[in-house]
N, C-alpha and C positions, 0 to 999 in steps of 0.2 A: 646107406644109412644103417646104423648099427643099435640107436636108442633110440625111442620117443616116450616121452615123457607127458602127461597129460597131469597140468596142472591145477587146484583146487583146495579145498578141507577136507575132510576127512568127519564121518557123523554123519548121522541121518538129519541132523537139524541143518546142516548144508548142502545136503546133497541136491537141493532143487534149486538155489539159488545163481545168480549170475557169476561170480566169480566161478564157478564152476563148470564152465563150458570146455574147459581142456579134458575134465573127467568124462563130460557125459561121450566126446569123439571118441578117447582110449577105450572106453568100456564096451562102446559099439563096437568098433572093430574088433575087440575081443571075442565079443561074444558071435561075430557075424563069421570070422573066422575057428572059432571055436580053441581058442585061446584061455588058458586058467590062469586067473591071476590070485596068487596067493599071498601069504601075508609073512613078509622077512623081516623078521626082528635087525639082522646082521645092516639091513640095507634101508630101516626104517619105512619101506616102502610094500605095498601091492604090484607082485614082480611076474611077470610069463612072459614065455620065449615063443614067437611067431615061429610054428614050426616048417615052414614054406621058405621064409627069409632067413630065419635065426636071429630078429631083430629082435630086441630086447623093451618090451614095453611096461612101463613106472607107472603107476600113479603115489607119488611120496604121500606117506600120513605123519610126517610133521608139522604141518600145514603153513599157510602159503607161504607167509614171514621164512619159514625155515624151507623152503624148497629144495635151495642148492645140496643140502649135505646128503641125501640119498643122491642128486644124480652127481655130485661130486665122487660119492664113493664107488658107484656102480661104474662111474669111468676111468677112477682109478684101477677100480679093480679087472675087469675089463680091455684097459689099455683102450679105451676108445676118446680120440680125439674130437674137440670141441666141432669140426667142419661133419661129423658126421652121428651128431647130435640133433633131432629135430622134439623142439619143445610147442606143446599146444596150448593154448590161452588164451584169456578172455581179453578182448580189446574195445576198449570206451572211447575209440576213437572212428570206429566203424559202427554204421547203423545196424541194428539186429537184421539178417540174411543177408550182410556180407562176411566173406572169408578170404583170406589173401595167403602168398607166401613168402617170404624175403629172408635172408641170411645176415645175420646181425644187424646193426643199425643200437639206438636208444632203447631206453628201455621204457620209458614215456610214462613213468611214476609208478610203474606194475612193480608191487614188492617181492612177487614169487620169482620173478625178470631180474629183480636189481640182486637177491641172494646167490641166485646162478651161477651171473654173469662176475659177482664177487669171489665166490669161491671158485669160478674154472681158470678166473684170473682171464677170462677173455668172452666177447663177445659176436663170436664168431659162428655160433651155433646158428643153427634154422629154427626157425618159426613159423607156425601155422597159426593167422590169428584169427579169432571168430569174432563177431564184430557183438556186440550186447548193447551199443547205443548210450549217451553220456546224458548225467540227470539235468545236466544247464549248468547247474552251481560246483564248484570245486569242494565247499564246506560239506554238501550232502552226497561223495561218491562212495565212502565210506557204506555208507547207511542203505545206499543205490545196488552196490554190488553183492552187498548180502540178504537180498531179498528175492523171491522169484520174481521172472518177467510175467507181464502179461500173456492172456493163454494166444493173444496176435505175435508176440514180439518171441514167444518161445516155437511159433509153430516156424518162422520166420529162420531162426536160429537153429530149428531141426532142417529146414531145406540145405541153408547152408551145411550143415555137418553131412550130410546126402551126398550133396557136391565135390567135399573135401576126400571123403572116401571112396567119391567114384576114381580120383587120380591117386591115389595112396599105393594101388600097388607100382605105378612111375616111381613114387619116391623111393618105396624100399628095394627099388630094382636101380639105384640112384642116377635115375634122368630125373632131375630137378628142374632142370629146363622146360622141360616137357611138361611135365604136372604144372608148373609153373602158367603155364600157355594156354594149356587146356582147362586150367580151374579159371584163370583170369578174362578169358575171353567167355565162357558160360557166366563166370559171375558180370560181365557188363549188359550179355543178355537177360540174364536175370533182373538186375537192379534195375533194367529199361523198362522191364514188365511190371513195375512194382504196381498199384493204382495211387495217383495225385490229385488233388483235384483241381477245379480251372486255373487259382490263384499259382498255386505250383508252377503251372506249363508254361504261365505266362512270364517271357523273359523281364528281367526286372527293368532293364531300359526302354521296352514296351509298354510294361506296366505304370510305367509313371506318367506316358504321355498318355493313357487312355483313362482322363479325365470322366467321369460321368458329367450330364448335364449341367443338376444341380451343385456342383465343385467348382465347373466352370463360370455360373454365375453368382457364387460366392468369390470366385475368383476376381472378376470385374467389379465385384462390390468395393472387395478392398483396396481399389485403385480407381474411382471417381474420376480423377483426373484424367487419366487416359480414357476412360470410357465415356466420359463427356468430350472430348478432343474427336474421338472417332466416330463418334453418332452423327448423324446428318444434322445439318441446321433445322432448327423450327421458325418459324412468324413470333415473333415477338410482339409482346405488350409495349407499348410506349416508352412505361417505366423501366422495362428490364433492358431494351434496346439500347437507354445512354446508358447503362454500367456493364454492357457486355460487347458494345462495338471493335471489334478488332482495330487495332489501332493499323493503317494507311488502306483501310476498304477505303471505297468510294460514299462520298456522305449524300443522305440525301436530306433535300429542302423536306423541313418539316414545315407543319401548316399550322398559320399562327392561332393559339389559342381565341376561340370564343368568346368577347366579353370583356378582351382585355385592353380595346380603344377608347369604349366607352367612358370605362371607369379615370382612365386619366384623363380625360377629358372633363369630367367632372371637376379632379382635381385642380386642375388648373383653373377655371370656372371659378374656384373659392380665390384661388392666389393673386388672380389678374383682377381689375375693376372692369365693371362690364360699360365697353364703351357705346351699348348701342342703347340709345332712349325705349323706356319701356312706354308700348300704346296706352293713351288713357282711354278710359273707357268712357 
């Protein structure tokens, strides 16, 4: 590794901000190394030389939009080719305390990525990305990246820069593989550790079947039919018995109403003449 570039604004009205998580890793390792970054007109950038490696570390002050043209020039001027280029940046596709490494790929709408990767004419460089966590909406990342994180999601995003710098001297010794292994495997134990709570743990295939009570008997509500099918029979009322009998159960003799021989008898009494002499008295 011959460059790393730590991408960002430039201003103190930026400097705390999330698009700026590539500045805050270069300036640590500057400063932890004892590294001076000074200020090149020629190179548009904040330029010092890793006196250990001789790696050459950027922070550009064209800001993000214009990235490419300091580390374009410093690679022109330099002779160093795009494979042994490592650029640092902010990533809205990683939650804040994660940090990854991979060599080329997309640029996934990062503008300081897409100037680069236009000017080097390739995309082949490394990348170190810090994760700063995405706001939901596409309309508001704009507005998401240039503000600070929360004092959880920056202390989060200081772990990971922690981590990144404990494999850093791998990279500028260039076993990338290695950093590569050793960052990625601490950051799975990391992100395992993170705290979730119940709803989280709960796999979502699980979660759907573990109904509470009350859901379950709103559940039954809204299908009567089957929950009348699967209830036990009751004794029925008389009335309810002819309009619910299961059609070929076995029928039973009902018992004939009370009072109702009488009454035709009457009847007929009025229709027939009555053939038997009444006693006189």
């Amino acid at each position: 590794m011959k460059l790393i570039v730590g991408l960002g604004n430039p201003g103190q009205k930026y400097e705390a901000t999330r698009h700026n998580a590539g500045f805050w890793l270069v300036e640590r390792f500057a400063a932890q190394s004892g590294t001076v970054l000074r200020k090149d007109g020629k190179f548009q950038a904040l330029v010092g030389r890793h006196g250990a490696s001789g790696v050459w570390l950027v922070l550009p002050q064209s800001f993000m939009n214009s990235s490419g043209r300091p580390v374009q020039m410093m690679a022109s001027f330099f002779k160093i080719a795009p494979a042994d280029i490592l650029v640092v940046h902010d990533e809205l596709d990683f939650a804040p305390g994660v940090v990854k490494i991979k060599q080329g790929g997309g640029i996934a709408g990062h503008n300081g990525l897409k100037d680069i990767s236009g000017r080097l004419g390739s995309h082949d460089y490394w990348r170190l990305r810090i994760g700063i966590g995405h706001p939901g909406e596409r309309s508001t990342v704009t507005d998401y990246v240039l503000h600070k994180p929360a004092q959880e999601e920056r202390a989060a995003i200081d772990a990971a820069i922690d981590r990144a710098l404990e494999v850093l001297p791998l990279v500028l010794g260039g076993d990338l593989q290695g950093a590569m292994l050793k960052l990625h495997t601490e950051e799975k134990a990391a992100v395992a550790a993170l705290p979730r709570d119940a709803e989280e743990r709960t796999p979502p295939e699980k979660a759907e079947t573990k109904a509470s009570p009350p859901l379950r008997k709103m559940a039954k509500a809204e299908r009567p039919e089957k929950a009348k099918a699967a209830a036990p029979r009751k004794s029925k009322s008389p009335e309810d018995a002819a309009d619910t009998h299961d059609a070929g159960a076995p029928q039973t003799k009902a018992a004939k109403p009370a009072g109702k021989t009488g009454a035709l008898g009457s009847f007929l009494k009025k229709l027939l003449p009555d053939t038997h002499p009444k006693p006189k008295k």
